[in-house]
C-alpha positions as CSV (number, residue, x, y, z in Angstrom):
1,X,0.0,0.0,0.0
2,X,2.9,2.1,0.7
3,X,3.9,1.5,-3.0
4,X,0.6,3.2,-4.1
5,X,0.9,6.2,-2.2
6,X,4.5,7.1,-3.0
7,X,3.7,6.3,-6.5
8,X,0.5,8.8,-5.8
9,X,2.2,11.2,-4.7
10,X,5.0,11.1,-7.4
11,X,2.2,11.8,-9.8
12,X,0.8,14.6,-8.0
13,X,4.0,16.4,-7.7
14,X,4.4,15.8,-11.6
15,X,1.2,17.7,-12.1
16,X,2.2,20.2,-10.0
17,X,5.2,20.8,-11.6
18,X,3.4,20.8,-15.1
19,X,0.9,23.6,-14.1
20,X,3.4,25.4,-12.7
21,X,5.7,25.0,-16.1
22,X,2.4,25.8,-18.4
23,X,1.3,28.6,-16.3
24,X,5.1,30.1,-16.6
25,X,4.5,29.8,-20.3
26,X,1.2,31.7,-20.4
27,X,2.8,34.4,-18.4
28,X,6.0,34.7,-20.9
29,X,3.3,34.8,-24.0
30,X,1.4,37.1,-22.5
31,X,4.0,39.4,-22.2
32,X,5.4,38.4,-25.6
33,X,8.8,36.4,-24.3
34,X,9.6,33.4,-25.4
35,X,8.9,30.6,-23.3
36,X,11.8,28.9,-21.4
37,X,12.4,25.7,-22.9
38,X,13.9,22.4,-20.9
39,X,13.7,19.2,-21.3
40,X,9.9,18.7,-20.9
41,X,9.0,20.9,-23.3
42,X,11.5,20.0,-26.2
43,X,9.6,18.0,-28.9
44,X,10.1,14.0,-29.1
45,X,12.6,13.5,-32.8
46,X,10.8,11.6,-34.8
47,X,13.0,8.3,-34.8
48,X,11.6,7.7,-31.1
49,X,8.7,7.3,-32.4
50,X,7.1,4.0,-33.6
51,X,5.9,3.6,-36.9
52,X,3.1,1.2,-37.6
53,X,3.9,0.7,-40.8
54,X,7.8,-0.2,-40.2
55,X,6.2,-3.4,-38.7
């Protein structure tokens, strides 16, 4: 049970970390700076992903 709630509360500081990150963006747009980019923000390159067709 212990498991659970460390994995629960992994999650929830994840999401608190995201709203913090996008409300930090919304700010920077709204005064017309460019958002801050790191890691979570970067796009995935297109060879991670999987291709369905590949097989």
């Amino acid at each position: 049970m212990s498991k659970d709630l460390s994995r629960e509360e992994r999650l929830a500081a994840q999401l608190r970390a995201n709203l913090k990150r996008r409300k930090a963006q919304k700010k920077a747009l709204a005064h017309g700076d460019a958002p801050h980019e790191d890691a979570d923000s970067r796009p995935i390159p297109p060879a991670l992903f999987k291709n369905d067709d590949e097989g």
